[in-house]
C-alpha positions in Angstrom: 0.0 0.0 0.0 1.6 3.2 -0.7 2.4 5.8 1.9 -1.0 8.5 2.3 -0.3 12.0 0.8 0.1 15.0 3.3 -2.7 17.5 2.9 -1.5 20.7 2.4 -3.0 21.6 5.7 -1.0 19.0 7.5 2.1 19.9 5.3 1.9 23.7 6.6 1.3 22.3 10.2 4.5 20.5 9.7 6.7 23.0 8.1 5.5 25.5 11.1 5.4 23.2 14.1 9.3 21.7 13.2 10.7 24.7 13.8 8.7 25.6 16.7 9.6 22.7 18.2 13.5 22.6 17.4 13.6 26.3 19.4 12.1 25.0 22.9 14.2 22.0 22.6 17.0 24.0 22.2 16.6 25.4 26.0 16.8 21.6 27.4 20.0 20.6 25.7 22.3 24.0 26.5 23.0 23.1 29.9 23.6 19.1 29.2 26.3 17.9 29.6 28.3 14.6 29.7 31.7 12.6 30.4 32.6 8.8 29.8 29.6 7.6 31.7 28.5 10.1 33.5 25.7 12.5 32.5 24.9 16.0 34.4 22.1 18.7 33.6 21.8 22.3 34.7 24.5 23.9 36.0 23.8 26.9 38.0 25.5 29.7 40.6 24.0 32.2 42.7 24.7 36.0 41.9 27.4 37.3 44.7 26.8 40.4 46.3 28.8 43.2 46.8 32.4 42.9 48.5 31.9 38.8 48.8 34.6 36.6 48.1 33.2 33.4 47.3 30.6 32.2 45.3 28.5 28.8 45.0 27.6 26.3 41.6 25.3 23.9 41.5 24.3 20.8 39.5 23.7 17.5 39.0 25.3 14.0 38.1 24.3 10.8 37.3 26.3 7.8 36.6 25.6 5.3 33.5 27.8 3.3 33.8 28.4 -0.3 35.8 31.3 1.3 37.9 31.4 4.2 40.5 33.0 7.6 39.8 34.2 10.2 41.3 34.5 14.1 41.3 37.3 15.3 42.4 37.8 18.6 41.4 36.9 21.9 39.5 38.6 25.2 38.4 37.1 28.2 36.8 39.0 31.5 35.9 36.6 33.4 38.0 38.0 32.0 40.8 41.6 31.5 42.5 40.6 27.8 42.9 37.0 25.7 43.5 36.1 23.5 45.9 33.7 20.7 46.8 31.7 21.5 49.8 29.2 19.4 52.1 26.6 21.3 54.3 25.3 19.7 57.1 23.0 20.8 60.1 25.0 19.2 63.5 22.6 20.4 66.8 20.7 23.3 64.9 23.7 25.0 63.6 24.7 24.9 59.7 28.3 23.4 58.9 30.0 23.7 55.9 33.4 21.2 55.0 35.6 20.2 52.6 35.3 17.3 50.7 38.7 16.7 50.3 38.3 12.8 48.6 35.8 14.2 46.2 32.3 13.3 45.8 31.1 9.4 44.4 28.5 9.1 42.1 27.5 5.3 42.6 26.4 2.9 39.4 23.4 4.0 38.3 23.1 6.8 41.0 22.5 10.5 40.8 24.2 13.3 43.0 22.5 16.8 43.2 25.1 19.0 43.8 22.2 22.0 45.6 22.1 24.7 47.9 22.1 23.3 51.8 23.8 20.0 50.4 26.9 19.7 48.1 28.2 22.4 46.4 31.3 23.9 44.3 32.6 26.6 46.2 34.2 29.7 44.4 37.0 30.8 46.3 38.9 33.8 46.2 36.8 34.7 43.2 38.5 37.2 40.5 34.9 38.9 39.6 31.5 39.0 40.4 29.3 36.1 39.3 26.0 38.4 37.6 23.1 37.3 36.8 22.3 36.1 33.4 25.9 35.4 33.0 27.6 31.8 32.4 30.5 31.1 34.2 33.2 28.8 33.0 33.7 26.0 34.7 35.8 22.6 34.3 34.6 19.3 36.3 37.3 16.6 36.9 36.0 13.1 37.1 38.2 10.8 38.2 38.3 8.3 35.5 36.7 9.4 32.8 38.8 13.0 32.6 37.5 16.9 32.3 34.1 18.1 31.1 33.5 22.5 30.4 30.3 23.7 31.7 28.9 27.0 31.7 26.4 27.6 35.2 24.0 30.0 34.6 24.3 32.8 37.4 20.7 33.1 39.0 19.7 35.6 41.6 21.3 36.4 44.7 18.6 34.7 46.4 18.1 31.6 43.8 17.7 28.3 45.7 17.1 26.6 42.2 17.6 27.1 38.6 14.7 29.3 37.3 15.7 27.4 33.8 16.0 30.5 32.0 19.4 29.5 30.8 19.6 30.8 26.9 15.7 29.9 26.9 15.3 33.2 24.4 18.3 31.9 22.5 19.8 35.2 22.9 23.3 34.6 23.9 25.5 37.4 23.7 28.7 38.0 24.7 30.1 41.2 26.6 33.4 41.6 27.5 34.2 37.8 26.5 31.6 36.5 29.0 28.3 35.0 27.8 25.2 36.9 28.7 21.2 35.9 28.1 
């Protein structure tokens, strides 16, 4: 039986709804990312304010692959160096440490690297993270090597990506940083 004819209604539907459809898509696959097994999506930072000194990204992993992994590391130019933090709550009070041994991403599992949980630190930053900027940032993994992100800088106040990202795919870049 041979294949139906398009009518030219549903031909014009097509040639307008493929587009369409490409340019939300886009949104979803700018802050993907991903390293021998490991897969990661939406890397964010907060907006510093004035005179701070550090500065927080966020994101999250998730493994793949049969074997464990590890991250053990990031630097960014923004920053004099990174580092991977843990924040706890011990008797009411909100601690902050070092992971020194990195963070393991199990078989299978997923990591959410979020505020009041893990979190790169920016320390001794360079400049001020604003918003609607991307930062550049380099994850090591311990085994599979070095992936480039750029984290969206939210608001000051963020506790989440707002998922704005490039979502008007207007990037534009000032100064040689990206800006939405």
């Amino acid at each position: 039986m041979p294949p139906r004819a398009l009518s030219r209604r549903s031909a014009r539907r097509a040639l307008v709804a493929a587009p369409v459809a490409a340019v939300l898509g886009l949104p979803a696959l700018a802050h993907d990312y991903k390293v021998g097994m490991l897969a990661g999506a939406s890397p964010w930072a907060r907006a510093t304010p004035p005179g701070g000194t550090v500065g927080a990204g966020h994101l999250s992993i998730e493994s793949r692959g049969a074997r464990a992994e590890r991250l053990v590391g990031a630097t960014s130019p923004v920053a004099g160096h990174v580092e991977l933090h843990a924040m706890t709550v011990e008797n009411g009070a909100m601690r902050m440490r070092p992971l020194d041994d990195g963070l393991e991403v199990a078989p299978g599992g997923h990591v959410e690297i979020k505020p009041r949980g893990y979190h790169l630190m920016f320390v001794d930053r360079k400049q001020p993270l604003r918003e609607g900027e991307h930062v550049p940032l380099t994850l090591e993994i311990r085994k599979a090597g070095k992936v480039d992100v750029e984290p969206v800088v939210e608001r000051v106040e963020a506790s989440a990506p707002t998922g704005r990202g490039c979502s008007r795919n207007i990037c534009r870049r000032s100064a040689g940083r990206r800006r939405c």
